[in-house]
RODO-2510 file (C-alpha; in nm, 4 decimals, decimal comma):
residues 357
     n   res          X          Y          Z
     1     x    11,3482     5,2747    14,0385
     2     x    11,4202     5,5092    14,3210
     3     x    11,4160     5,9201    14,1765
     4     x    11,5770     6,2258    14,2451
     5     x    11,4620     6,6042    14,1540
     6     x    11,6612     6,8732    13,9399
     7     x    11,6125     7,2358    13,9067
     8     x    11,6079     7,3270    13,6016
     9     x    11,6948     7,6896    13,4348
    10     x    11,4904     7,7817    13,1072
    11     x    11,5073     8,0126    12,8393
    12     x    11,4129     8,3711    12,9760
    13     x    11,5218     8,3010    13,3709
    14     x    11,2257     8,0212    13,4330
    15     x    11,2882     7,7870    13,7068
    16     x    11,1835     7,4190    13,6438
    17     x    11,1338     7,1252    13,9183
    18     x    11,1934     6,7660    13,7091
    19     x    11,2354     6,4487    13,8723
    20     x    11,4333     6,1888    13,6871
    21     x    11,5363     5,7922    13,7663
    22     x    11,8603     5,7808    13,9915
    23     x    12,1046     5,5977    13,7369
    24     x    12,4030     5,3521    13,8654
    25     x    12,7146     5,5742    13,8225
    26     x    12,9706     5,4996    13,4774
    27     x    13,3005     5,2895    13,5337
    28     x    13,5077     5,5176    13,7706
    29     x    13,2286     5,7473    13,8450
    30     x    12,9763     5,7405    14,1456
    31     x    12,6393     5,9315    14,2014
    32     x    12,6441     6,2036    14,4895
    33     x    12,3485     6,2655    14,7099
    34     x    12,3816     6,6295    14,7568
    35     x    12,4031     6,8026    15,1060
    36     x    12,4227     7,1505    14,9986
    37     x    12,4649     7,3617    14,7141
    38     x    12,5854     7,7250    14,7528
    39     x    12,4225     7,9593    14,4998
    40     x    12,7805     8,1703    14,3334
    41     x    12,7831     8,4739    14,1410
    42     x    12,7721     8,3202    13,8199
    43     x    12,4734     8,1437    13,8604
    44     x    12,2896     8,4646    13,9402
    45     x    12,4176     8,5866    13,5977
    46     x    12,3363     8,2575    13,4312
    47     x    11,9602     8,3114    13,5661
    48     x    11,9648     8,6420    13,4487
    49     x    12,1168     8,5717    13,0778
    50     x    12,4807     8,6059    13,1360
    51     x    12,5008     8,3448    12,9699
    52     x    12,5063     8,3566    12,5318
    53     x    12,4238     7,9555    12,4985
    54     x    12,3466     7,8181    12,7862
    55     x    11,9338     7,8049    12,8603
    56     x    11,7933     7,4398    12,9481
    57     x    12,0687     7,3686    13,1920
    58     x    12,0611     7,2293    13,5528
    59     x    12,2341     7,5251    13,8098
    60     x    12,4913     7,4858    14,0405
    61     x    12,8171     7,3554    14,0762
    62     x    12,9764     7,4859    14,4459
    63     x    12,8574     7,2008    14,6446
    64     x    12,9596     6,9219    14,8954
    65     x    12,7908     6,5895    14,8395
    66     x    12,7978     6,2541    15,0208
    67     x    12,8785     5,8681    14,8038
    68     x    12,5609     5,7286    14,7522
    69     x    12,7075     5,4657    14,4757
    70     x    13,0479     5,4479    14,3903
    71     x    12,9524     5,1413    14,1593
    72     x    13,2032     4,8032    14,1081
    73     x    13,5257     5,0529    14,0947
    74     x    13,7419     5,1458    14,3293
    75     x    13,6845     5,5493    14,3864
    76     x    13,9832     5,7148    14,5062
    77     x    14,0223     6,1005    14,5643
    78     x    14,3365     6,3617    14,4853
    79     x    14,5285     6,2367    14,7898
    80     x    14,5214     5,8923    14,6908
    81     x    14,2611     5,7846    14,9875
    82     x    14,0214     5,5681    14,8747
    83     x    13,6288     5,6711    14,8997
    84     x    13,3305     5,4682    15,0550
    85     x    12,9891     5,4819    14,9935
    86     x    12,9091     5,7681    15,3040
    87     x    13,2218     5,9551    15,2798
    88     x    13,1343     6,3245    15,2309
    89     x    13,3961     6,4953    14,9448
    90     x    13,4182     6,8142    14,7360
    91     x    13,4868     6,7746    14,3290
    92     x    13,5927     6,9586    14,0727
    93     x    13,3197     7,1064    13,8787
    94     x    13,4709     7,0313    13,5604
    95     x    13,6543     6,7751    13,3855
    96     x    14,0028     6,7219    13,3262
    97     x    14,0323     6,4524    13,0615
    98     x    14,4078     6,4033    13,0789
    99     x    14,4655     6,3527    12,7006
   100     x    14,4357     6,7176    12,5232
   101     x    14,6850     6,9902    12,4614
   102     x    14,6234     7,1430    12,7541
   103     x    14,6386     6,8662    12,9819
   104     x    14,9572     6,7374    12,8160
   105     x    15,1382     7,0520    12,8704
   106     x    15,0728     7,0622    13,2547
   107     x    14,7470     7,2937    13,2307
   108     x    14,4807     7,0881    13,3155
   109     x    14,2607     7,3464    13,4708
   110     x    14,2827     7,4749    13,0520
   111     x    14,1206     7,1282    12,9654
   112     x    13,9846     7,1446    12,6577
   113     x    13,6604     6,9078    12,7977
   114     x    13,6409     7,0904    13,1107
   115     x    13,2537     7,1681    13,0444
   116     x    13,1658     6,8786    12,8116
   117     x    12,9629     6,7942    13,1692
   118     x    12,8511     7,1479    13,2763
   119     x    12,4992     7,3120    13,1852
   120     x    12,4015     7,0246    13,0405
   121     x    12,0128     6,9775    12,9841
   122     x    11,8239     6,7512    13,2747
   123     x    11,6615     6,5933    12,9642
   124     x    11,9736     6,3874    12,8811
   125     x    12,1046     6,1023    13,0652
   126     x    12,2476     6,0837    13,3412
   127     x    12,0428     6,3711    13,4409
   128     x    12,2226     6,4782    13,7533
   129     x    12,4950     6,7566    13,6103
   130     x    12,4442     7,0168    13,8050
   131     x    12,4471     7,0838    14,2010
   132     x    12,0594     7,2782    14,2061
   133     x    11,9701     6,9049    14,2815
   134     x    11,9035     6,6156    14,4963
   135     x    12,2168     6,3862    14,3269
   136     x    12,4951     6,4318    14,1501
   137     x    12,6549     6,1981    13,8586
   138     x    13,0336     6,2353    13,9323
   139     x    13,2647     6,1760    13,5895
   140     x    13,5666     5,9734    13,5873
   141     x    13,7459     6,2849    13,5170
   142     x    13,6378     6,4930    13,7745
   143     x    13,8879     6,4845    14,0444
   144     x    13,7521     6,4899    14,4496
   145     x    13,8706     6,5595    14,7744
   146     x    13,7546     6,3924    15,0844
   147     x    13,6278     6,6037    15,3565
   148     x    13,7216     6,5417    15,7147
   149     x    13,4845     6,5219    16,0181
   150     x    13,5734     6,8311    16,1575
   151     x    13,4876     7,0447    15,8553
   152     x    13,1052     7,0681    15,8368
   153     x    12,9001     7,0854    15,5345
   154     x    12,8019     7,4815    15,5275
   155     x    13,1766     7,5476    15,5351
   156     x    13,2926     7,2546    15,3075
   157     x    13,0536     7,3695    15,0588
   158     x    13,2877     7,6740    14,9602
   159     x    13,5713     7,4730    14,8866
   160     x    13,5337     7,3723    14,4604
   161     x    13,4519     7,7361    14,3692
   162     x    13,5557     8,0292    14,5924
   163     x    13,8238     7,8905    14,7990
   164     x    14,0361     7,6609    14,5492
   165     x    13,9937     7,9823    14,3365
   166     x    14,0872     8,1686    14,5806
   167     x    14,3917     7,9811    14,6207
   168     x    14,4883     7,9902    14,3071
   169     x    14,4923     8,3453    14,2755
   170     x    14,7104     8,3594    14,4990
   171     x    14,9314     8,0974    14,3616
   172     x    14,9327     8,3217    14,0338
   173     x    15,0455     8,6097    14,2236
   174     x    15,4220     8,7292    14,2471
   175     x    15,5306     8,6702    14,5830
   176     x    15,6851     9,0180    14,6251
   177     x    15,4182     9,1749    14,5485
   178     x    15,1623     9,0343    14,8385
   179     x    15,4389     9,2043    15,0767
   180     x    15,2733     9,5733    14,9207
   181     x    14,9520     9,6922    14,9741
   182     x    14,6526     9,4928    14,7775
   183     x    14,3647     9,5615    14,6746
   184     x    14,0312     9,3219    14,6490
   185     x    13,7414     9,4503    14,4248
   186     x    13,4306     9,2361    14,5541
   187     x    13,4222     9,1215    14,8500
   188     x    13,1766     8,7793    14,8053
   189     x    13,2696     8,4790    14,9023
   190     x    13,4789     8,4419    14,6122
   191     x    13,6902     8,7573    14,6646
   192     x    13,7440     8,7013    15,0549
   193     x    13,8279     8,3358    14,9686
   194     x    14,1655     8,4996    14,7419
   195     x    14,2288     8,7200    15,1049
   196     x    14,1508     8,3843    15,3414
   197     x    14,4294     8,2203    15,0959
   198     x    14,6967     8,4442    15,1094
   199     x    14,9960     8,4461    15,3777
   200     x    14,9065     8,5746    15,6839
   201     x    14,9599     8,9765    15,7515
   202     x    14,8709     9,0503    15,3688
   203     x    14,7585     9,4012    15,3852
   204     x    14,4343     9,4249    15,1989
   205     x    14,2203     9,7059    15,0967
   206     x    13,8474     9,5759    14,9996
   207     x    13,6432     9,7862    14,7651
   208     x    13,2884     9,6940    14,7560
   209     x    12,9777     9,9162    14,7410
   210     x    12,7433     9,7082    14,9498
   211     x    12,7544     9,7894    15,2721
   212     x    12,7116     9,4067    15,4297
   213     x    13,0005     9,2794    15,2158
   214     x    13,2367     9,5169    15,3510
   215     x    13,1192     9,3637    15,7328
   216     x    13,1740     9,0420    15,6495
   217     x    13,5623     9,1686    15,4925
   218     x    13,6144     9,3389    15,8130
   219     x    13,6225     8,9496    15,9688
   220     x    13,9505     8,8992    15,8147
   221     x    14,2588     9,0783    15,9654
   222     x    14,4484     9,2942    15,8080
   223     x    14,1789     9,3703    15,6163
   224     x    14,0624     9,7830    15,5397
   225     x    13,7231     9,8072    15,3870
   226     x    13,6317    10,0882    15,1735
   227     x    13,3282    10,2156    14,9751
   228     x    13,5670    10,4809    14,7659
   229     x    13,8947    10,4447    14,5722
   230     x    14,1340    10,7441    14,6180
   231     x    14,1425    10,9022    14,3072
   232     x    14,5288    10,8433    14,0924
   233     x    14,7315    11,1581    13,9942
   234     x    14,7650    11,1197    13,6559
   235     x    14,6862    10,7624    13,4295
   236     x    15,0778    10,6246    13,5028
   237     x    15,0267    10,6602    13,8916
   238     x    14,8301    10,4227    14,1558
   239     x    14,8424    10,2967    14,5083
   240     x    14,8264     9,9022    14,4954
   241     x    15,0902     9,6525    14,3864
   242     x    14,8428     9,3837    14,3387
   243     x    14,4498     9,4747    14,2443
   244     x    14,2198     9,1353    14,2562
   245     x    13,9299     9,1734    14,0640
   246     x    13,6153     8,9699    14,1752
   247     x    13,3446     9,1663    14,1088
   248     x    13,1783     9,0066    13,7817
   249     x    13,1176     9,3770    13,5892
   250     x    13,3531     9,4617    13,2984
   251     x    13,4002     9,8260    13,4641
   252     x    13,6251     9,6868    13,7768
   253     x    13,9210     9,6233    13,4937
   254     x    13,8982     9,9689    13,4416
   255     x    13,9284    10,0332    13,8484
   256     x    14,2121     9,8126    13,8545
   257     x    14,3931     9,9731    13,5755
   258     x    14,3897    10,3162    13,7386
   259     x    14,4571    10,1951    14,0731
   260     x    14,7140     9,9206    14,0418
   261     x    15,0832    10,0455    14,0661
   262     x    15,3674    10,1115    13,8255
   263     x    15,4779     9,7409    13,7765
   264     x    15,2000     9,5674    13,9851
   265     x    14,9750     9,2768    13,8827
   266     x    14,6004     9,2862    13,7980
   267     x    14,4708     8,9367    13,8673
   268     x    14,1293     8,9007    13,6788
   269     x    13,9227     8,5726    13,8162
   270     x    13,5285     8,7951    13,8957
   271     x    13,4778     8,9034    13,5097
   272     x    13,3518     8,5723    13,3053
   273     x    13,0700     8,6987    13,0495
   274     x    13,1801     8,6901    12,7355
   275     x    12,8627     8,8973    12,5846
   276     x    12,8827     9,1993    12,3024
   277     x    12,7305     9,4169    12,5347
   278     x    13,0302     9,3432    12,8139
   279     x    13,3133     9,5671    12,6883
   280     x    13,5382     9,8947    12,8429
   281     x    13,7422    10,1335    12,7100
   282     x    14,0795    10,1282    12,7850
   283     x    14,4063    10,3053    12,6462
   284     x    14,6533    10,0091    12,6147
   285     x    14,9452    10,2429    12,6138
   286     x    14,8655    10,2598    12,9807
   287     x    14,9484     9,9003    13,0602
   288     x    15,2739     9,9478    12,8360
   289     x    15,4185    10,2131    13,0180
   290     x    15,3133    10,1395    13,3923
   291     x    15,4366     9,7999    13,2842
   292     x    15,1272     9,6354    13,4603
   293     x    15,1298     9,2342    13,4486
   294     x    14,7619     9,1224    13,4145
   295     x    14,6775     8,7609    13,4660
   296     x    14,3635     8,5824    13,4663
   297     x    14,2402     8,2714    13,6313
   298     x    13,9780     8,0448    13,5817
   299     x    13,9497     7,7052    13,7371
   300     x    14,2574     7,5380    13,9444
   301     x    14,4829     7,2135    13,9980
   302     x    14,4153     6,9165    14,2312
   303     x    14,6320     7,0977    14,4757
   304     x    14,4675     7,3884    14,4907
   305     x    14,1348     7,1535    14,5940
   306     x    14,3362     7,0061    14,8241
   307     x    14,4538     7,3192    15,0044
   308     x    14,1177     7,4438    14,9646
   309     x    14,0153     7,1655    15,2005
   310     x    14,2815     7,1658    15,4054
   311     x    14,2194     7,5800    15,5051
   312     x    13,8776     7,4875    15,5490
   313     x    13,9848     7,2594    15,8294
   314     x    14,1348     7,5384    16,0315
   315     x    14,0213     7,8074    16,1983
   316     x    13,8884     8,0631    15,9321
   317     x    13,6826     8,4043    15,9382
   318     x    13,4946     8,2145    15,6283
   319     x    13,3188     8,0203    15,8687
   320     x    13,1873     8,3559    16,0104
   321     x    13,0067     8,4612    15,6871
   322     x    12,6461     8,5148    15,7414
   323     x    12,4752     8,1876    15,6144
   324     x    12,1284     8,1988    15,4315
   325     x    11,9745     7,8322    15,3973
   326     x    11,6825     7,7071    15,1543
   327     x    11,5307     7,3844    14,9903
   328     x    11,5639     7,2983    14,6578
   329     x    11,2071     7,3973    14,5932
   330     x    11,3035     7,7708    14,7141
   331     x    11,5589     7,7889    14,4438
   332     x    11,4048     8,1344    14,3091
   333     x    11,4141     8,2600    14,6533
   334     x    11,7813     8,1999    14,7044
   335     x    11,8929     8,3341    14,3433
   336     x    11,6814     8,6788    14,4251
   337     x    11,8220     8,6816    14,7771
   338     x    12,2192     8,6184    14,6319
   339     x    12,1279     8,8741    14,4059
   340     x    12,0732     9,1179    14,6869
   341     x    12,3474     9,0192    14,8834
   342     x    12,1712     8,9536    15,1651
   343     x    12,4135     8,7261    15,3070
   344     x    12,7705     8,5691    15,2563
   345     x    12,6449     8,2791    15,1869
   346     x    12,3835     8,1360    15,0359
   347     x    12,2459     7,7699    15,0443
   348     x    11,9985     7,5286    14,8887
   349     x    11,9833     7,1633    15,1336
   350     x    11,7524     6,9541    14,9737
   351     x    11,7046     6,8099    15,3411
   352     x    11,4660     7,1247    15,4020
   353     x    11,2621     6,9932    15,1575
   354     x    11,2313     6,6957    15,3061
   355     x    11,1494     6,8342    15,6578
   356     x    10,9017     7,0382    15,5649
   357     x    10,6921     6,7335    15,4286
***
């Protein structure tokens, strides 16, 4: 039986090469050979233990992958076009199941089963659960987009984390407001995906303490980068009708808070550690009387995939983010170097692997 390889995270940050049999895909499913696998932001904290539960678990989960075996069922993606074995596509990197209260009220991306695939062990069958990885088991109920020709793999890579996030941030944004100044706290890929995704000639602050990160925002017009925040007069002023937070550290809510305007939104989607330790102080009277509208998103709808596609098939300055590329068996290497933010993006290809055999 042919075999694939998984990297494996382990209690205290340990990296772990397994190989394990390549499985024929469940009813509705298929199996992915993976073409890249971007290392995000949360997997950093995930090696690091963001993370309260999850230890033996397989990273990744921002990747593009190619049908290796789509099995006796038809496999169709979110437009309704139907997928060969070959076709490249992007997926969701959770499930929706269609059936719980969440789904039946219109708010899939809320799915109540939406990680009953994710950070799974590489110990249980079907092995292949995360995107650190040669293959890929796709679920039934895990939704896909095919990607065109024209899009290549470094750039199509972005589009089931950053950029269908991205997109629907701004989706969850008042429309009024994006005619004010904004303001974008982290400026990774995940961050400049939320400015690549709104309409053009949105005027954009981006707040970001690493110098590199505030290059690559200076790709995107419109676009001010800053390494200071102009201090508010007084806790019921601020500058910004909408403040984006994408920086993963529990003190940019506080930022946003004193920088967003009277009646302006906070849109949380960088912050997703739920830890004891990850807590601010805040004076809620604040948010009563600037009358601040904070919303949060995690996740995103078939649409949003499919826009996220669709953006990537145009011109875009996220195709100018400096790209750092590694094999699977470099997986340490490209967790510290994400860490550092060395780069805007940062890759594992299991093809390197194979080329330097």
């Amino acid at each position: 039986m042919t075999t694939g390889v998984t990297i494996n995270l382990l209690t205290g940050g340990g990296l772990e090469r397994r190989e394990h049999p390549l499985l024929p895909p469940r009813q509705g499913g298929a199996l992915l050979a993976i073409e890249r696998a971007n290392v995000c932001g949360s997997d950093v904290h995930l090696w690091r233990g963001g993370h309260p539960t999850l230890h033996d678990c397989v990273l990744g989960h921002e990747f593009v992958g190619r049908v290796a075996d789509s099995g006796d069922a038809a496999l169709y993606d979110a437009r309704g076009e139907r997928l060969a074995e070959g076709d490249r596509l992007v997926c969701s990197y959770f499930r929706v199941c269609g059936s719980c209260v969440m789904c039946l009220a219109g708010r899939s991306h809320l799915c109540e089963h939406a990680y009953d695939s994710w950070g799974r062990s590489s110990l249980e069958q079907p092995y292949f659960r995360g995107a650190f990885a040669s293959h890929y088991q796709l679920h039934p109920q895990q939704f896909t987009v095919k990607v065109p020709a024209e899009v290549p793999s470094a750039l199509a890579a972005l589009a089931n984390c950053a950029v269908a996030q991205g997109i629907a941030v701004i989706d969850a944004i008042s429309p009024e407001l994006l005619a004010g100044p904004c303001l974008l706290i982290g400026a990774g890929a995940l961050g400049l995906s939320v400015i690549a995704g709104a309409p053009t000639g949105t005027a954009w602050d981006v707040y970001d303490r690493v110098p590199a990160r505030r290059g690559n925002a200076e790709l995107f017009p419109a676009v001010r980068a800053i390494d200071d925040l102009p201090p508010a007069e007084g806790a019921l002023n601020g500058f910004y009708d909408v403040v984006v937070v994408a920086a993963g550290t529990p003190e940019a809510f506080e930022t946003a808070l004193t920088q967003v305007r009277p009646g302006g939104q906070i849109v949380m989607m960088g912050i997703i550690n739920t830890r004891p330790t990850d807590v601010v102080s805040i004076r809620p009277g604040v948010l009563t009387r600037k009358g601040v509208t904070v919303s949060s998103v995690i996740r995103y709808d078939r649409r949003h995939l499919i826009a996220a596609v669709d953006l990537l098939a145009r011109p875009t300055p996220l195709a100018l983010l400096p790209l750092a590329e590694y094999g699977l068996e470099s997986a340490g290497d490209a967790l510290a170097a994400a860490e550092r933010h060395e780069s805007g993006r940062v890759s594992l290809v299991p093809d390197l692997d194979r080329k330097s055999r």
